[in-house]
Biopython code that builds the backbone (N, CA, C, O; Angstrom):
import numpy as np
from Bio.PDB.StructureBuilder import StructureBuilder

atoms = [
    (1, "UNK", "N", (140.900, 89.976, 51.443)),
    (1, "UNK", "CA", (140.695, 91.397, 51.237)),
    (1, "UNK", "C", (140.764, 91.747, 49.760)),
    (1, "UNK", "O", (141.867, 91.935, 49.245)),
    (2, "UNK", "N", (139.704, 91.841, 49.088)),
    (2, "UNK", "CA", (139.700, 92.113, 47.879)),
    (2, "UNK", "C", (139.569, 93.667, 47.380)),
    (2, "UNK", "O", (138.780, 94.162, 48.185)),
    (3, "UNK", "N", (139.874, 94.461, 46.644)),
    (3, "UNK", "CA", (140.089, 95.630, 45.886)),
    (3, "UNK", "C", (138.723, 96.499, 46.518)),
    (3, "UNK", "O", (138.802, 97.721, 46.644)),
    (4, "UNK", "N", (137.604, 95.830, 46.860)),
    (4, "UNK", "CA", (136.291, 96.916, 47.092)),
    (4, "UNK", "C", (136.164, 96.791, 48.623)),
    (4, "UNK", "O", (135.138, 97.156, 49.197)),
    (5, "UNK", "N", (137.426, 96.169, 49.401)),
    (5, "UNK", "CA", (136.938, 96.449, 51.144)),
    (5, "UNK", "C", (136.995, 97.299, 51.720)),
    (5, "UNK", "O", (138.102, 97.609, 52.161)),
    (6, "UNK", "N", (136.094, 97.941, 51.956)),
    (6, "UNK", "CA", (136.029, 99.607, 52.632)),
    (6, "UNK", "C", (137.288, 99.451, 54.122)),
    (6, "UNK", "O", (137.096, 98.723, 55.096)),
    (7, "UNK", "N", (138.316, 100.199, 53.942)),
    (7, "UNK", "CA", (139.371, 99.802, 54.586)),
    (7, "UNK", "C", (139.458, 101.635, 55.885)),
    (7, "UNK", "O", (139.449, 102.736, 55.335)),
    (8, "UNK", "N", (139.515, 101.543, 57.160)),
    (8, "UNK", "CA", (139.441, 102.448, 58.265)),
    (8, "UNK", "C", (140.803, 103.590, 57.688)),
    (8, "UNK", "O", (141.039, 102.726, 56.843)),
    (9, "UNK", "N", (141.592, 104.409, 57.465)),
    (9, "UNK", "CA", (142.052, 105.275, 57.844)),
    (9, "UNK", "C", (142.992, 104.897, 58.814)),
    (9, "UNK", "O", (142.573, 104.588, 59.929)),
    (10, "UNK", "N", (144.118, 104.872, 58.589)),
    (10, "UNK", "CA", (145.015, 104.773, 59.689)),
    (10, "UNK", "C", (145.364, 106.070, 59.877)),
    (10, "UNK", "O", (146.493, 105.979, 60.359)),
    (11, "UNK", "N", (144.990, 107.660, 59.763)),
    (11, "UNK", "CA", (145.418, 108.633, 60.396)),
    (11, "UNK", "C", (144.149, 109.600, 60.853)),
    (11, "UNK", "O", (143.015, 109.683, 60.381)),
    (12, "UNK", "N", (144.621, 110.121, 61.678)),
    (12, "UNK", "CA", (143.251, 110.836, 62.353)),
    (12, "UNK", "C", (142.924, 111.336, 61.554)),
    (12, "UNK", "O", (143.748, 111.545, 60.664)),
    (13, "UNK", "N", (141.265, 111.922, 61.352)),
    (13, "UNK", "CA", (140.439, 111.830, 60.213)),
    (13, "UNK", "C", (140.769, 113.618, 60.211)),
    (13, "UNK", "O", (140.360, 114.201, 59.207)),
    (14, "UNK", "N", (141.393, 114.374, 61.153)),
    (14, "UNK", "CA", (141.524, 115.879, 60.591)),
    (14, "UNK", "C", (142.466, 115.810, 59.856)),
    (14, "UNK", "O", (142.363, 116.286, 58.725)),
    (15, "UNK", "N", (143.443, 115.310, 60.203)),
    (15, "UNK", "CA", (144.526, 115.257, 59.042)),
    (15, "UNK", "C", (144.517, 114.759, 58.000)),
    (15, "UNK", "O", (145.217, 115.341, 57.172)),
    (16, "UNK", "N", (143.839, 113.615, 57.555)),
    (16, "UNK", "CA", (143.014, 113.217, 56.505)),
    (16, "UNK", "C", (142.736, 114.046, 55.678)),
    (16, "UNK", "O", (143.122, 113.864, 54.524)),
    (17, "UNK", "N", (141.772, 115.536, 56.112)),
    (17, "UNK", "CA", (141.285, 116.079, 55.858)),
    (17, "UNK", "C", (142.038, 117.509, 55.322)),
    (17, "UNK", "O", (141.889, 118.318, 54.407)),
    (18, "UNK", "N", (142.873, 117.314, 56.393)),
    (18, "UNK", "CA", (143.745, 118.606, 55.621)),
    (18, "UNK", "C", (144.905, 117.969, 54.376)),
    (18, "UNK", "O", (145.417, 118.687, 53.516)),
    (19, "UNK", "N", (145.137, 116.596, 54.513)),
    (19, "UNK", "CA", (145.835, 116.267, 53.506)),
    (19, "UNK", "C", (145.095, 116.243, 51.842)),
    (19, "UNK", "O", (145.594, 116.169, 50.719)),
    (20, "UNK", "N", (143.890, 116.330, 52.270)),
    (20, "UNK", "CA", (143.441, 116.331, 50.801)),
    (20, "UNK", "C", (143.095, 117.607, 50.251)),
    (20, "UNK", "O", (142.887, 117.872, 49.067)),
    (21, "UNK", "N", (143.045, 118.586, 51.525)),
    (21, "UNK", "CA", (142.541, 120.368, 50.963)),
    (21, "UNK", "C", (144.015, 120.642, 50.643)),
    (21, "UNK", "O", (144.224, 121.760, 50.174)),
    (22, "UNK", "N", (145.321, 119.660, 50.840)),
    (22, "UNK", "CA", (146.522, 120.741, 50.399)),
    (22, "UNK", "C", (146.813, 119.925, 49.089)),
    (22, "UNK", "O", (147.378, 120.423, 48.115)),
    (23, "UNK", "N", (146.338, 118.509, 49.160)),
    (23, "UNK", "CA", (146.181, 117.702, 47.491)),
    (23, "UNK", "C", (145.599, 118.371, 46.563)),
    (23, "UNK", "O", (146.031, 118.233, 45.418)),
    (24, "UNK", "N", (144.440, 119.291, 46.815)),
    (24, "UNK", "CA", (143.136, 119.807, 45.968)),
    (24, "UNK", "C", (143.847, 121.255, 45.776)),
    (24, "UNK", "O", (143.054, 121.967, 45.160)),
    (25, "UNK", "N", (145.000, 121.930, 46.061)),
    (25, "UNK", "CA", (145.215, 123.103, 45.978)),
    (25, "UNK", "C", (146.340, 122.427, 45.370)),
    (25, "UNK", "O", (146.542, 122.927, 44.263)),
    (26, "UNK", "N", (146.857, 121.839, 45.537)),
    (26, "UNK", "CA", (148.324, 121.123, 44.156)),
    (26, "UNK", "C", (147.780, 120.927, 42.993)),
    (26, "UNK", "O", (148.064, 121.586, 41.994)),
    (27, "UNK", "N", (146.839, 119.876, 43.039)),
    (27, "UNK", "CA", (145.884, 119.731, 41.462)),
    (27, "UNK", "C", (145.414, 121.189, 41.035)),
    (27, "UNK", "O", (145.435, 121.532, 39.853)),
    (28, "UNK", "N", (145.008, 121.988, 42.007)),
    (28, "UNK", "CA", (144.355, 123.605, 41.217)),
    (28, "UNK", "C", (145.930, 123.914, 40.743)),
    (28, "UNK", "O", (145.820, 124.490, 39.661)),
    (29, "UNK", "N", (146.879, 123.827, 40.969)),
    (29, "UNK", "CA", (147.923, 124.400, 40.671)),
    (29, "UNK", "C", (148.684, 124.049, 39.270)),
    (29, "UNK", "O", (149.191, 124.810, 38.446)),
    (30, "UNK", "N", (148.595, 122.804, 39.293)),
    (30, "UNK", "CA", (149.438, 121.946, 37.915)),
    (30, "UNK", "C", (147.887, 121.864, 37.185)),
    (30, "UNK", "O", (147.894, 120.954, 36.356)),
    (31, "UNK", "N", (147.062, 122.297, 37.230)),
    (31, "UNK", "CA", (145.447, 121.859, 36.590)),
    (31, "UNK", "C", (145.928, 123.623, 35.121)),
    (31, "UNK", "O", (145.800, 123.741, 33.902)),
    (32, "UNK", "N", (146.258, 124.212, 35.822)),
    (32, "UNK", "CA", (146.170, 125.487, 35.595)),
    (32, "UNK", "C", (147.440, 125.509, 34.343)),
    (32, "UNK", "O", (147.537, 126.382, 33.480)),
    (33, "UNK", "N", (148.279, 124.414, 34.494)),
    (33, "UNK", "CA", (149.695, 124.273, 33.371)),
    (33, "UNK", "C", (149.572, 123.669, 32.387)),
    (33, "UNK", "O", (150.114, 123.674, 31.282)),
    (34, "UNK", "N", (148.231, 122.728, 33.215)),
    (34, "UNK", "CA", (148.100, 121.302, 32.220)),
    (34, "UNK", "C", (147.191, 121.896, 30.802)),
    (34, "UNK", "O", (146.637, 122.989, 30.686)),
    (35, "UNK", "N", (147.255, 120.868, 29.897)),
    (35, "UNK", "CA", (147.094, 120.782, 28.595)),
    (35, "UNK", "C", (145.535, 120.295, 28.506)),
    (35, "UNK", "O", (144.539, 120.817, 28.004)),
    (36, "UNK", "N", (145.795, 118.820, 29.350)),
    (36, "UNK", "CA", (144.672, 117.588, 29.594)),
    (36, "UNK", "C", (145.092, 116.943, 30.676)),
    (36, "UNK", "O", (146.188, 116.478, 30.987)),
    (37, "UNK", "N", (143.405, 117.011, 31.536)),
    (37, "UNK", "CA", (143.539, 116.377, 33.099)),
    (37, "UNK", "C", (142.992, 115.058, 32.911)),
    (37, "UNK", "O", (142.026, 114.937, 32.158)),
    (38, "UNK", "N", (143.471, 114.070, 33.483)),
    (38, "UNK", "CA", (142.634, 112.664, 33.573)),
    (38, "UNK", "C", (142.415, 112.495, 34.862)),
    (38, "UNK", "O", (143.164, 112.866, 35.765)),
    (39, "UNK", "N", (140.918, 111.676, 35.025)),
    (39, "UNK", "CA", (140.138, 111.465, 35.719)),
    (39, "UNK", "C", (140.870, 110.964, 36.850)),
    (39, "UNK", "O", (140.486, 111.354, 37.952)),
    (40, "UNK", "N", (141.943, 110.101, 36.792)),
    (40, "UNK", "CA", (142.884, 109.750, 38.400)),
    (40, "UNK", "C", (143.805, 110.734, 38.419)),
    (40, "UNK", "O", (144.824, 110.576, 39.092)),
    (41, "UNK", "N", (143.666, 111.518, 37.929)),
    (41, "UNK", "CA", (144.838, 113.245, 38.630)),
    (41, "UNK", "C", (144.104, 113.884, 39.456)),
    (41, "UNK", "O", (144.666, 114.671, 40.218)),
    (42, "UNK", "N", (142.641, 113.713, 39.523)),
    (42, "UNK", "CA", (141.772, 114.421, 40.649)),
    (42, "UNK", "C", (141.777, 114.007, 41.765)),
    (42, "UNK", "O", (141.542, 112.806, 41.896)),
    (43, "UNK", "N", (142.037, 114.808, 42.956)),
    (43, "UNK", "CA", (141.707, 114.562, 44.436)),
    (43, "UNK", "C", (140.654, 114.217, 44.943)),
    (43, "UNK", "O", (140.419, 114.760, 46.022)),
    (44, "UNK", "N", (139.745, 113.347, 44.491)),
    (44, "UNK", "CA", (138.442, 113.113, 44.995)),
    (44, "UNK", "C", (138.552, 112.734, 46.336)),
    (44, "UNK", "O", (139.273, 111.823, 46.744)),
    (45, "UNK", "N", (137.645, 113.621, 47.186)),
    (45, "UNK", "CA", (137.714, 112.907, 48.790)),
    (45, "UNK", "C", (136.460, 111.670, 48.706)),
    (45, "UNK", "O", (135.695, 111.398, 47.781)),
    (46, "UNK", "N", (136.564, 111.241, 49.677)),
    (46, "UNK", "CA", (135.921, 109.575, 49.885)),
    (46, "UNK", "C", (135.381, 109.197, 50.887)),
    (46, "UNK", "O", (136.398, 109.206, 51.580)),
    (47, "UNK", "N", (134.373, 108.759, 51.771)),
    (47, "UNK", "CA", (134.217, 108.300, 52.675)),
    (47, "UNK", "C", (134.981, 107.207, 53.311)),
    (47, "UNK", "O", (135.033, 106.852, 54.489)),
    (48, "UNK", "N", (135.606, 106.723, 52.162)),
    (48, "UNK", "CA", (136.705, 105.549, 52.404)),
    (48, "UNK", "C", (137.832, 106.154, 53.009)),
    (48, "UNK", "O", (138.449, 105.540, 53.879)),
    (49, "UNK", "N", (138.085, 107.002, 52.740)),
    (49, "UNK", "CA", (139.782, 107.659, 52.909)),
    (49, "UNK", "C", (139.770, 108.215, 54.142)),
    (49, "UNK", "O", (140.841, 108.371, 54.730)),
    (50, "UNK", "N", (138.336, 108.672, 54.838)),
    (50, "UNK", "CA", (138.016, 109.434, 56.371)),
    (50, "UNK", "C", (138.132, 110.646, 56.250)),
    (50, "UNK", "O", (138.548, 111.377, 57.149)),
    (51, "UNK", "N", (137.744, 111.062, 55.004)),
    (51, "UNK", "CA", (137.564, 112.798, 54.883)),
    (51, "UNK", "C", (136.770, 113.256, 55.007)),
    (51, "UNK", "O", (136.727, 114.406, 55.445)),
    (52, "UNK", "N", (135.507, 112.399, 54.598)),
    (52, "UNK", "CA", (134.461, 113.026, 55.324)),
    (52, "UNK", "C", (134.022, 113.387, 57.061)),
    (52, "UNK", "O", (133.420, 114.242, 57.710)),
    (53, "UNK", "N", (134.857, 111.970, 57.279)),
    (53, "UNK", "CA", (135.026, 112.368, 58.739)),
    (53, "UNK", "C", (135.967, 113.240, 59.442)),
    (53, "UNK", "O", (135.779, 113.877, 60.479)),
    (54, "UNK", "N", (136.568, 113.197, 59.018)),
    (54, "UNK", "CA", (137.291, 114.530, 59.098)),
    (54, "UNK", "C", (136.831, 115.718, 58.913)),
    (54, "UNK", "O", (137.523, 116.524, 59.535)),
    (55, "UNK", "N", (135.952, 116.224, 58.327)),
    (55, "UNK", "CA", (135.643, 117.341, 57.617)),
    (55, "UNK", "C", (134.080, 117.504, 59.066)),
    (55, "UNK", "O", (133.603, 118.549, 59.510)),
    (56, "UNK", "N", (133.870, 116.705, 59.262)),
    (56, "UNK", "CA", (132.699, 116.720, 60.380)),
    (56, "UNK", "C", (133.117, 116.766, 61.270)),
    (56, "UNK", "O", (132.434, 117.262, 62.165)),
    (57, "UNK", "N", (134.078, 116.431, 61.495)),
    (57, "UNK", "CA", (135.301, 116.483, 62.970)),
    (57, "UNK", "C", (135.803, 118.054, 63.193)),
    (57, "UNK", "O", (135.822, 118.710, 64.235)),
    (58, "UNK", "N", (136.217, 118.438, 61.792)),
    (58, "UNK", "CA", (136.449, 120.004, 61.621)),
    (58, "UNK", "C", (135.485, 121.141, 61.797)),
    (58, "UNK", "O", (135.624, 122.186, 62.434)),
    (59, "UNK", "N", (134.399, 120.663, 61.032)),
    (59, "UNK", "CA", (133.739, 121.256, 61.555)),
    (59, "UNK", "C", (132.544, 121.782, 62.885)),
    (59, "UNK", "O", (131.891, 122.813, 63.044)),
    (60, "UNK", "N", (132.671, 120.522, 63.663)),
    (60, "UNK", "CA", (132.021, 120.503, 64.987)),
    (60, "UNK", "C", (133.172, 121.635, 65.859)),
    (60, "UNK", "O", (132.727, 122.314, 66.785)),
    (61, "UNK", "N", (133.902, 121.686, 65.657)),
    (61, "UNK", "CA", (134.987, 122.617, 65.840)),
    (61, "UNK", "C", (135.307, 123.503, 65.334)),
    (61, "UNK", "O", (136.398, 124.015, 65.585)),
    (62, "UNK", "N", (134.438, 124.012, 64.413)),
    (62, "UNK", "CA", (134.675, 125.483, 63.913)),
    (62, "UNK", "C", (134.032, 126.627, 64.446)),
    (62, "UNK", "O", (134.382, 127.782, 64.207)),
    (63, "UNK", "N", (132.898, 126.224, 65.317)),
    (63, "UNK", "CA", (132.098, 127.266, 65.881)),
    (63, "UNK", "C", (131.903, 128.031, 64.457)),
    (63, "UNK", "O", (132.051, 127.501, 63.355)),
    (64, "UNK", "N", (131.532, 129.419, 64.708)),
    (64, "UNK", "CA", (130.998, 130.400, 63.656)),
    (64, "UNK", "C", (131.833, 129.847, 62.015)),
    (64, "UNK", "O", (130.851, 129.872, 61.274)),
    (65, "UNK", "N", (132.428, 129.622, 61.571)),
    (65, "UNK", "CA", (133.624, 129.449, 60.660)),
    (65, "UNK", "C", (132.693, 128.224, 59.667)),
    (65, "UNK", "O", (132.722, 128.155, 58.438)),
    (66, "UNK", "N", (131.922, 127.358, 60.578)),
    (66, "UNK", "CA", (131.578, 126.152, 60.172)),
    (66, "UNK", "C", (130.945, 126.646, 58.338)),
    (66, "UNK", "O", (131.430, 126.461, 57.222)),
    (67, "UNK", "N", (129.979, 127.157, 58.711)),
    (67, "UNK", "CA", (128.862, 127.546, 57.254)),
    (67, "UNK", "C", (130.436, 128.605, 56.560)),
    (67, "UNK", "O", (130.363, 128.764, 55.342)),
    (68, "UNK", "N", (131.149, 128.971, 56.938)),
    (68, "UNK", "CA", (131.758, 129.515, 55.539)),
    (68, "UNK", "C", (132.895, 128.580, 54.859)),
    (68, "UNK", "O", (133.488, 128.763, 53.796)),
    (69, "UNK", "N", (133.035, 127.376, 55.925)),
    (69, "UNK", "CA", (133.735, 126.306, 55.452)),
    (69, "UNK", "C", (133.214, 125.276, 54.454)),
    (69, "UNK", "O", (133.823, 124.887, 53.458)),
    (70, "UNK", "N", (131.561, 124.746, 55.003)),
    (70, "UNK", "CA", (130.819, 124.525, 54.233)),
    (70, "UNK", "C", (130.550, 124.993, 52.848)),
    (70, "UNK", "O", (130.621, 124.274, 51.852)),
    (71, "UNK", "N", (130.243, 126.222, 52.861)),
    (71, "UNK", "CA", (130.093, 126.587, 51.672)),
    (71, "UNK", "C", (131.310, 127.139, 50.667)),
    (71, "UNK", "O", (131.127, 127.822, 49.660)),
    (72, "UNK", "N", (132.052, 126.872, 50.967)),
    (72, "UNK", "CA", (133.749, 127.146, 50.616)),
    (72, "UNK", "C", (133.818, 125.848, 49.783)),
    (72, "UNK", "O", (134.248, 126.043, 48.646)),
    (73, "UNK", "N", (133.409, 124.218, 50.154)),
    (73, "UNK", "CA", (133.235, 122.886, 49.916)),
    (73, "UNK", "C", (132.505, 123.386, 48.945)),
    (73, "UNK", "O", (133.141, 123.716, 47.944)),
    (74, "UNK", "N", (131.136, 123.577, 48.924)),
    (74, "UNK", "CA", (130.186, 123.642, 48.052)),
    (74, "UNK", "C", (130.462, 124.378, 46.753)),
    (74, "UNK", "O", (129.806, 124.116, 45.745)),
    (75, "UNK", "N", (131.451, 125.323, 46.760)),
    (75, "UNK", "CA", (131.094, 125.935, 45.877)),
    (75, "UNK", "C", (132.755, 124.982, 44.869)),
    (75, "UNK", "O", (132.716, 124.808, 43.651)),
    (76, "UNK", "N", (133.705, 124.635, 45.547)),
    (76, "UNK", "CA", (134.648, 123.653, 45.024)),
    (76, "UNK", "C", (134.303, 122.583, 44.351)),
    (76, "UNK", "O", (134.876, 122.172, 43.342)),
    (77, "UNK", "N", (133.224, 122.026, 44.958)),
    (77, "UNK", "CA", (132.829, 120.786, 44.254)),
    (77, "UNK", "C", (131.513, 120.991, 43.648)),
    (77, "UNK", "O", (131.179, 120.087, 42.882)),
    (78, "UNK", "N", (130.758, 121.864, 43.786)),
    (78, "UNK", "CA", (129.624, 121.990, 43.057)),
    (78, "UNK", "C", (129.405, 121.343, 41.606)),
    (78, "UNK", "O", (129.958, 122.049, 40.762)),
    (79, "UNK", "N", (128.984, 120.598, 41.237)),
    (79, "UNK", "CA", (129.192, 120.035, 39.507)),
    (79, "UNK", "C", (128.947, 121.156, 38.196)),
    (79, "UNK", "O", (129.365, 121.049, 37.043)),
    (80, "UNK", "N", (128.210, 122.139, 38.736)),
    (80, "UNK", "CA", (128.431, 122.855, 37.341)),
    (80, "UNK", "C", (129.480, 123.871, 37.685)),
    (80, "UNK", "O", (130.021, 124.450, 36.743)),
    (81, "UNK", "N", (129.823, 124.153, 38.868)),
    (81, "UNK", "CA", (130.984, 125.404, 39.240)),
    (81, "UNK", "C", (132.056, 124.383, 38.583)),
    (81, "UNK", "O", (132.569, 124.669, 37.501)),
    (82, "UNK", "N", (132.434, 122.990, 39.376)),
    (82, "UNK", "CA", (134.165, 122.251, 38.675)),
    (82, "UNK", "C", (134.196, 122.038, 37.384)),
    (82, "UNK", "O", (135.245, 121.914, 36.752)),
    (83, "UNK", "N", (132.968, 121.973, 36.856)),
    (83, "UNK", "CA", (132.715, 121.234, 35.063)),
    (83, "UNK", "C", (133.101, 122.472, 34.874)),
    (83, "UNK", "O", (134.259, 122.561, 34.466)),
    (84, "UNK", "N", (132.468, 123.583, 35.045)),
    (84, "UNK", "CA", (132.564, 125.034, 34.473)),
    (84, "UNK", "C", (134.541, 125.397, 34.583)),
    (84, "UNK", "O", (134.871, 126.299, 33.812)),
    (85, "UNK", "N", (135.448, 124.931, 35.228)),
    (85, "UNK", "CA", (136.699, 125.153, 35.830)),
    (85, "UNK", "C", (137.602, 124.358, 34.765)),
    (85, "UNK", "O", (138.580, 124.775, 34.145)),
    (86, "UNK", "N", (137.003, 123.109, 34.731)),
    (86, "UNK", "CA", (138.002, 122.127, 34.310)),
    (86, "UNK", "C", (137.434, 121.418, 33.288)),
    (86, "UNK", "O", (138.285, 120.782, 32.666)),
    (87, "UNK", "N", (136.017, 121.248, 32.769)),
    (87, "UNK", "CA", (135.632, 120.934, 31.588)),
    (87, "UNK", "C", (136.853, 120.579, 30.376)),
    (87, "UNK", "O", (137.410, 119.553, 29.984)),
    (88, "UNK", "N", (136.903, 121.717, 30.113)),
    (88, "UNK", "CA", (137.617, 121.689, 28.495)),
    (88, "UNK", "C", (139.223, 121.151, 28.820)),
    (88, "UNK", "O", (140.050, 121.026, 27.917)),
    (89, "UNK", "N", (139.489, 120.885, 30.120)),
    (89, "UNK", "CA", (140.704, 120.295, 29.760)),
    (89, "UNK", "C", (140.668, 118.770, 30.931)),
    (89, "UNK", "O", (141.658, 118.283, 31.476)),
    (90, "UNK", "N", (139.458, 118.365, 31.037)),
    (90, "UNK", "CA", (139.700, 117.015, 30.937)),
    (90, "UNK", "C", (138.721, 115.970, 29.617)),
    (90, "UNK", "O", (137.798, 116.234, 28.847)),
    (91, "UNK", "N", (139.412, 114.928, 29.871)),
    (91, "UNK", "CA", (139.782, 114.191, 28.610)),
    (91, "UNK", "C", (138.403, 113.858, 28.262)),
    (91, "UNK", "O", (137.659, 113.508, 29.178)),
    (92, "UNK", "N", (137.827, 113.936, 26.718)),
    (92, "UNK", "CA", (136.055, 113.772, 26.579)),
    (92, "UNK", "C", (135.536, 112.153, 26.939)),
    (92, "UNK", "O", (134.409, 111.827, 27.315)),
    (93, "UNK", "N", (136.569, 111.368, 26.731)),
    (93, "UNK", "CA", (135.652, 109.963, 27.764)),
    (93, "UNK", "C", (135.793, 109.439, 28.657)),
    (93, "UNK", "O", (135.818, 108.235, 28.911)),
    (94, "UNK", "N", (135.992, 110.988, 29.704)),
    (94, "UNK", "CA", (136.385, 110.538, 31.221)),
    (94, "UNK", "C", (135.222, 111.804, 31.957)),
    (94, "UNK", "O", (134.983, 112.027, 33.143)),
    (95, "UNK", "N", (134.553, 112.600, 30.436)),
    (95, "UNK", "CA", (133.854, 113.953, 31.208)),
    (95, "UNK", "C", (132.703, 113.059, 32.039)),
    (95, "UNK", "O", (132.528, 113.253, 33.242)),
    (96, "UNK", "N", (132.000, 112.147, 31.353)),
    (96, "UNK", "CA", (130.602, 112.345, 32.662)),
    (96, "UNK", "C", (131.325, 111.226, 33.474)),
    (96, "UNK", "O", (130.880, 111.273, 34.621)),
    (97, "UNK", "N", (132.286, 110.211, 33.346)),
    (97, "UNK", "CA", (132.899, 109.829, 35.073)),
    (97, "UNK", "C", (132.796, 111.240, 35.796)),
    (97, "UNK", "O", (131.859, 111.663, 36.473)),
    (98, "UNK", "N", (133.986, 111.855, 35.484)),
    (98, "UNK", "CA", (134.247, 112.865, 35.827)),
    (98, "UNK", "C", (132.949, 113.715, 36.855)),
    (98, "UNK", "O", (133.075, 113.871, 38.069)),
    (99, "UNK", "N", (132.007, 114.083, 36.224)),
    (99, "UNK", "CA", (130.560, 114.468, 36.951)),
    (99, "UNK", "C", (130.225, 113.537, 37.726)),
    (99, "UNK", "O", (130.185, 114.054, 38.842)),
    (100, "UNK", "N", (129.961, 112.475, 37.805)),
    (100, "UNK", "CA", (129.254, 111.681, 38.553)),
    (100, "UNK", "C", (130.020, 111.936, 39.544)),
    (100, "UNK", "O", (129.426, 112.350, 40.539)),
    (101, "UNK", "N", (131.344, 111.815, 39.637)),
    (101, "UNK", "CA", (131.966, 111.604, 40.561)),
    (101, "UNK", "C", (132.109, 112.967, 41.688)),
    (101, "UNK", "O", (132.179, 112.931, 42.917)),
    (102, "UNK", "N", (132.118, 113.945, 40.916)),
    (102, "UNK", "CA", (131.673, 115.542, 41.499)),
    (102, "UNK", "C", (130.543, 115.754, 42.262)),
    (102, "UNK", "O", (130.393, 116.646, 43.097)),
    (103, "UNK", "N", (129.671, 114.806, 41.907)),
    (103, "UNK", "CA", (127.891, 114.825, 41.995)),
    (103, "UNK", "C", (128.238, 113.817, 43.678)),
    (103, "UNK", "O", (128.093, 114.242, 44.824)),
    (104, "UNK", "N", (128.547, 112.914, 43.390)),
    (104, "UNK", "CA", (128.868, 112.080, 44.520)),
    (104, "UNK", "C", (129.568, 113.016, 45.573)),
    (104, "UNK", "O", (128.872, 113.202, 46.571)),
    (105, "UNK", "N", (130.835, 113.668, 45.574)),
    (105, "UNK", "CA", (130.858, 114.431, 46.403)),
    (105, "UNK", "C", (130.111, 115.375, 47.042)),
    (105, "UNK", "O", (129.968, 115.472, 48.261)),
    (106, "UNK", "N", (129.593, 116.137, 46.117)),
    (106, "UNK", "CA", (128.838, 117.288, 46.711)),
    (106, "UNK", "C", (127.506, 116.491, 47.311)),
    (106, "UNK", "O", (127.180, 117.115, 48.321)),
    (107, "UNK", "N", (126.627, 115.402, 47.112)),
    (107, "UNK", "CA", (126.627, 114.661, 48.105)),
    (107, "UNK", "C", (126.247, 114.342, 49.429)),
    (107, "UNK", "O", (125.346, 114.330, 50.268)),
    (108, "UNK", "N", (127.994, 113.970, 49.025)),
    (108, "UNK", "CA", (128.439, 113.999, 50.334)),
    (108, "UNK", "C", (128.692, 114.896, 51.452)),
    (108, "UNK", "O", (129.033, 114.616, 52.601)),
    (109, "UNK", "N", (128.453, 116.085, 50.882)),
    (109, "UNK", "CA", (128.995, 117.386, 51.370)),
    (109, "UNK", "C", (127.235, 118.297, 51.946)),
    (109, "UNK", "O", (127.030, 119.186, 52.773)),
    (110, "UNK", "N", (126.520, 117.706, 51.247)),
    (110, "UNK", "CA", (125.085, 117.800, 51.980)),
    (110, "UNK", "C", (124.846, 116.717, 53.063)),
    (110, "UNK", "O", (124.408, 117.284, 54.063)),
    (111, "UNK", "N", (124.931, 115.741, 53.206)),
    (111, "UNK", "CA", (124.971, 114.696, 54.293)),
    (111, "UNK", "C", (125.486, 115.501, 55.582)),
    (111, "UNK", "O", (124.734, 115.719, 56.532)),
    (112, "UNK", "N", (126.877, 115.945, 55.547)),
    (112, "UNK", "CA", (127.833, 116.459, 56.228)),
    (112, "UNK", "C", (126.883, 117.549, 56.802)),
    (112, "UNK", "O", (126.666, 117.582, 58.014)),
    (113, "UNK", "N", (126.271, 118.508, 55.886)),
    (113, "UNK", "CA", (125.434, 119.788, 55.856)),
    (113, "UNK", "C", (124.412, 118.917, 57.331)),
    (113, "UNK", "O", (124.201, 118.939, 58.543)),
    (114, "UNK", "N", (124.116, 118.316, 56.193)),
    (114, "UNK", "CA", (122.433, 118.261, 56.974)),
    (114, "UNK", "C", (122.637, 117.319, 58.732)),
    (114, "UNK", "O", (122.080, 117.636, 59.784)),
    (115, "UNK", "N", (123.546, 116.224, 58.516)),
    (115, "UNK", "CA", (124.234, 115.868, 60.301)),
    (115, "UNK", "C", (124.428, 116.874, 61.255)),
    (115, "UNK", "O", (124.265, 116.882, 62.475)),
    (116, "UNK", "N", (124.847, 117.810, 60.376)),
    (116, "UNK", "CA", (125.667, 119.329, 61.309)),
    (116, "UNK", "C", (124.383, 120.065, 61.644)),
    (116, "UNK", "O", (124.258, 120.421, 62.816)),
    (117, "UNK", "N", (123.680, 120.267, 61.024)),
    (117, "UNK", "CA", (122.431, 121.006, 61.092)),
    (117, "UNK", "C", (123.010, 122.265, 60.579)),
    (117, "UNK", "O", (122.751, 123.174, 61.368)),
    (118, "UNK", "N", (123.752, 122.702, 59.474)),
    (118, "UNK", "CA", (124.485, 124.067, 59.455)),
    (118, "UNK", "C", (123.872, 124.790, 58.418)),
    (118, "UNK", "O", (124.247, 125.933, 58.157)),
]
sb = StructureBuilder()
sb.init_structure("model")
sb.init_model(0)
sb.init_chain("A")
sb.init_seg("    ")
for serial, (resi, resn, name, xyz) in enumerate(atoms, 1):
    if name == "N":
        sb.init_residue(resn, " ", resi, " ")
    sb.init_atom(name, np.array(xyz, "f"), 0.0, 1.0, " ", f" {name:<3s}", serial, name[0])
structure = sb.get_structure()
């Protein structure tokens, strides 16, 4: 088992899911004190971690709620809305990791869109 084996989630993928929307509201919190953010202080969700599945799990279960949850995602991870948020205080040779990695989410967050049909 080497460092890149896409490894299952040992917890159900909603909780997964809510563990990283209450991770992503801690980072908005200390983001807001901080000076300078580095690129592993961010909560990036993952297909690895089962948040995405989670988040499709959540939302097949949101009935009406779904599209304002969706777009609640979208507008969090959007790459010019987070660059626009957190730009100037993360570190300048971690900014375009930093994007790509935003870009990759949101994404992911159309995949999610477009499975759901929402």
């Amino acid at each position: 088992n080497g460092p890149f084996v896409k490894r299952k989630p040992t917890k159900p993928p909603g909780e997964v899911f809510a563990e990283f929307e209450e991770r992503f509201q801690e980072f908005e919190k200390v983001a807001q004190k901080k000076e300078a953010l580095k690129l592993k202080e961010i909560p990036f969700p993952s297909e690895e971690s089962g948040y995405f599945e989670g988040l499709t799990n959540a939302l097949k279960t949101a009935g009406a709620q779904a599209k304002r949850v969706i777009r609640t995602l979208y507008l969090k991870w959007h790459p010019d809305k987070f660059m626009g948020r957190y730009r100037n205080k993360i570190q300048e040779e971690e900014l375009e990791a930093t994007q790509a990695r935003v870009t990759a989410v949101q994404q992911a967050l159309v995949a999610v869109k477009e499975k759901l049909n929402l």
